[in-house]
C-alpha positions in Angstrom: 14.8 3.2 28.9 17.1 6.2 29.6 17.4 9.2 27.4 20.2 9.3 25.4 20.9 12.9 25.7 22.0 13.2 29.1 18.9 14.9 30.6 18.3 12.1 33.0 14.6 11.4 31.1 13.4 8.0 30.5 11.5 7.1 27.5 7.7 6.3 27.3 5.4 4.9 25.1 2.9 7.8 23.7 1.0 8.3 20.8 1.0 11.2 19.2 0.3 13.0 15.7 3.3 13.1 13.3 3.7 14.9 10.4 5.6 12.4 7.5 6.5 13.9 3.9 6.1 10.8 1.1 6.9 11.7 -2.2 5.4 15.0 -2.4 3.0 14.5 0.2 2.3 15.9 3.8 0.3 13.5 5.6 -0.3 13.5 9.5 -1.4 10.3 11.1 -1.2 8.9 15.3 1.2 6.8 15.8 3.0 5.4 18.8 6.5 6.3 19.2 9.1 6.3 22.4 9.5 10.2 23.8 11.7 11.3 26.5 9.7 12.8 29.6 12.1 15.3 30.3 13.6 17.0 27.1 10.6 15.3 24.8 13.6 13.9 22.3 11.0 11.1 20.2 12.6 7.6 19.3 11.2 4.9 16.8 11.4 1.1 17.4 11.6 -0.9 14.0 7.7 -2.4 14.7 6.7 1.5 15.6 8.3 2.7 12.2 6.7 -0.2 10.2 3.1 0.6 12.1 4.0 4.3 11.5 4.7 3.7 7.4 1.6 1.4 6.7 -0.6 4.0 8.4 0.9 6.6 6.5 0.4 5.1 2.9 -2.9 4.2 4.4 -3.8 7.4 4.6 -2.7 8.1 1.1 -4.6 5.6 -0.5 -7.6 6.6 1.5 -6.8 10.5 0.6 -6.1 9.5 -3.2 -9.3 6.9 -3.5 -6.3 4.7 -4.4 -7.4 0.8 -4.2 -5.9 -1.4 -0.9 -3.7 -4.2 -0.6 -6.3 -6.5 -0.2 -8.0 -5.2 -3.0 -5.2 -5.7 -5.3 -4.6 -9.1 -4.3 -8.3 -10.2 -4.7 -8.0 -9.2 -8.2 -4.8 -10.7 -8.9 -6.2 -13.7 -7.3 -9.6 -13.2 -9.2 -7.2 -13.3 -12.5 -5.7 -16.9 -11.7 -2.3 -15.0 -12.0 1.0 -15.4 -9.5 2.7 -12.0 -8.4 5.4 -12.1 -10.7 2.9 -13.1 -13.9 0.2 -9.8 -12.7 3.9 -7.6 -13.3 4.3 -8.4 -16.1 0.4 -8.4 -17.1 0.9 -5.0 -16.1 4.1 -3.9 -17.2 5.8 -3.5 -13.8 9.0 -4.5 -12.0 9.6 -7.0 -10.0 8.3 -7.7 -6.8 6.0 -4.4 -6.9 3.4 -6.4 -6.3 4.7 -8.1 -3.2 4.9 -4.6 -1.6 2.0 -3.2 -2.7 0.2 -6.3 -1.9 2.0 -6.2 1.7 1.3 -2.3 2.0 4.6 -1.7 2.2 4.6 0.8 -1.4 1.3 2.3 -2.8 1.3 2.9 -6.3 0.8 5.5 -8.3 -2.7 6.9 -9.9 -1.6 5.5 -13.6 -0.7 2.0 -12.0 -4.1 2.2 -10.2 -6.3 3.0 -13.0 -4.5 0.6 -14.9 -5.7 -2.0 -12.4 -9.2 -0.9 -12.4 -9.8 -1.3 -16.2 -8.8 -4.8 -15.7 -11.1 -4.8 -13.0 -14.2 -3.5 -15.3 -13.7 -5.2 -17.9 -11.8 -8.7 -18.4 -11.6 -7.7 -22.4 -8.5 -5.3 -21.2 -6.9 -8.4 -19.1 -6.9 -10.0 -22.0 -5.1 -7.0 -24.3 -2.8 -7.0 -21.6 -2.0 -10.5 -21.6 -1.7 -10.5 -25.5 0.6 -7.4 -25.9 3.0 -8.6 -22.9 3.2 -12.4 -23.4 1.2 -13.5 -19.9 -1.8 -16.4 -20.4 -4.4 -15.7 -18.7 -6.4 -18.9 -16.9 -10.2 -19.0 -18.0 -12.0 -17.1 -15.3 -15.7 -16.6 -15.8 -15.9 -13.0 -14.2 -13.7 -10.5 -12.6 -16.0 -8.6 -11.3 -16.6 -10.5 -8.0 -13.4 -9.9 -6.8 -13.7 -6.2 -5.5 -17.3 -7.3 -4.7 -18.5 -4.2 -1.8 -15.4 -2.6 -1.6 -15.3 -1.6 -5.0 -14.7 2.0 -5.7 -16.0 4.0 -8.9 -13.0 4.3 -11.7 -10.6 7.9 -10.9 
């Protein structure tokens, strides 16, 4: 594709280091982006961008010990709850879960410690469910669903 600043460069697929700010946050990460070989103008497709963000707040959760989509999703699951019903177990808005279960949003260290108490011990699922309305299926143990990937509480 041609440069669209006149220099009579064409665009190439390269990966490089950027540098992204996220809410407070430097973080520098490879990702593949389009660059101009003559003026070195750099370019984004939407999949590039979307590559580029999950890497990003990959790199956050890894930096911040915070736990991964997967992770949160194999505890909701582990909980017998839906997406919308782990919300409000937690006290969030809606669809949060969807994007942090996507990757898409990482949350923050409160929201993370939060899950990780319900991970330790079910007794705090079940304060949780009491003090925000949510029934909780009968599970015999929590604990399975982090199984090896289980980090020590922040």
């Amino acid at each position: 594709m041609k440069c669209g600043r006149r220099c009579e460069g064409r665009y190439r697929e390269v990966v490089e280091p950027q540098t992204f700010k996220v809410r407070g946050r430097e973080v520098t990460v490879p990702v593949s982006l389009m660059k101009c070989d003559a003026c070195g103008d750099i370019m984004y497709s939407p999949e590039q961008m979307d590559l580029a963000q999950n890497a990003v707040y990959a790199e956050i959760r890894s930096r911040e010990n915070l736990l991964g989509p997967d992770e949160i999703a194999s505890l909701r699951l582990s909980l017998g709850l839906k997406q919308d019903e782990f919300e409000r177990l937690l006290g969030l808005g809606p669809k949060t879960v969807v994007r942090w279960e996507s990757g898409r949003v990482f949350q923050s260290k409160a929201a993370d410690a939060l899950m990780r108490l319900v991970h330790a011990d079910r007794e705090n699922a079940v304060r949780l469910a009491e003090w925000n309305g949510i029934t909780l299926p009968r599970n015999p143990s929590i604990r399975r669903a982090l199984g090896r990937r289980s980090r020590s509480t922040p």
